[in-house]
N, C-alpha and C positions, 0 to 999 in steps of 0.2 A: 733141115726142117726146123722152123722156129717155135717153140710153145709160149704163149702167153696163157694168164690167171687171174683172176681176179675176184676177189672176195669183197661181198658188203653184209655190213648188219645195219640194220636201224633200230634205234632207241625212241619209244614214244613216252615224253614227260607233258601230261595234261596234252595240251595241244600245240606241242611243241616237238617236232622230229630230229632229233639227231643221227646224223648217215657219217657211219666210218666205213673208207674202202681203202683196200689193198691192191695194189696191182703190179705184177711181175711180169715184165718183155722176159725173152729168150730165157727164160727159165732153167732149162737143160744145158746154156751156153753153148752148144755145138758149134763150133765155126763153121762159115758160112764162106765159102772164096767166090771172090768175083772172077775181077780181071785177070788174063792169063795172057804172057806176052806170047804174042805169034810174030816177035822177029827172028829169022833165022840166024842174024849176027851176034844178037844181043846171049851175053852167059847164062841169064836166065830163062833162055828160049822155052816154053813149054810149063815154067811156072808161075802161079798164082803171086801177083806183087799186092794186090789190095786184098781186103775182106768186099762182102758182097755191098754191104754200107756205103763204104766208101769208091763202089767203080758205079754209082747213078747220079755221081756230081755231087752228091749234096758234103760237107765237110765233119762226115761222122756226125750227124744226128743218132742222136740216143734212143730215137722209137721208130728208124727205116730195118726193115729185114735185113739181118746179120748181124744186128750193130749187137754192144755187149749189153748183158746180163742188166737188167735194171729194176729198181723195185718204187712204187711211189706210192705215198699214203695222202688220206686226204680224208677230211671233216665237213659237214657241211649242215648248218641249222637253217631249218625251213619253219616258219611260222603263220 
């Protein structure tokens, strides 16, 4: 299971809003296993070789399900 979070506050200066946000992927970090080899030859028969991220093709994106722990901040003035 993955948690995400995210916090905002806004600042109102006259008529000018400032937006500060937090925001935390996988929060709890729990690993996530994907792929599991089902060849009967292979040594690793029966275990997980990727995270869940990286077995839907994409090359470890940082905000797909499983991927690791991330935090992003971000500012934004609106006028």
């Amino acid at each position: 299971m993955q948690s995400d979070l995210a916090i905002r506050q806004t600042y109102r200066i006259e008529r000018t809003d400032l937006q500060f946000k937090v925001e935390c992927f996988n929060i709890f970090n729990h690993p996530n296993f994907g792929y599991i080899d089902p060849y009967l030859s292979d040594l690793l028969f029966g275990q997980s070789t990727k995270m869940l991220n990286q077995s839907f093709g994409s090359p470890g994106a940082l905000y797909d399900q499983g991927g690791p722990r991330a935090i992003q901040f971000s500012f934004k003035l609106a006028f």
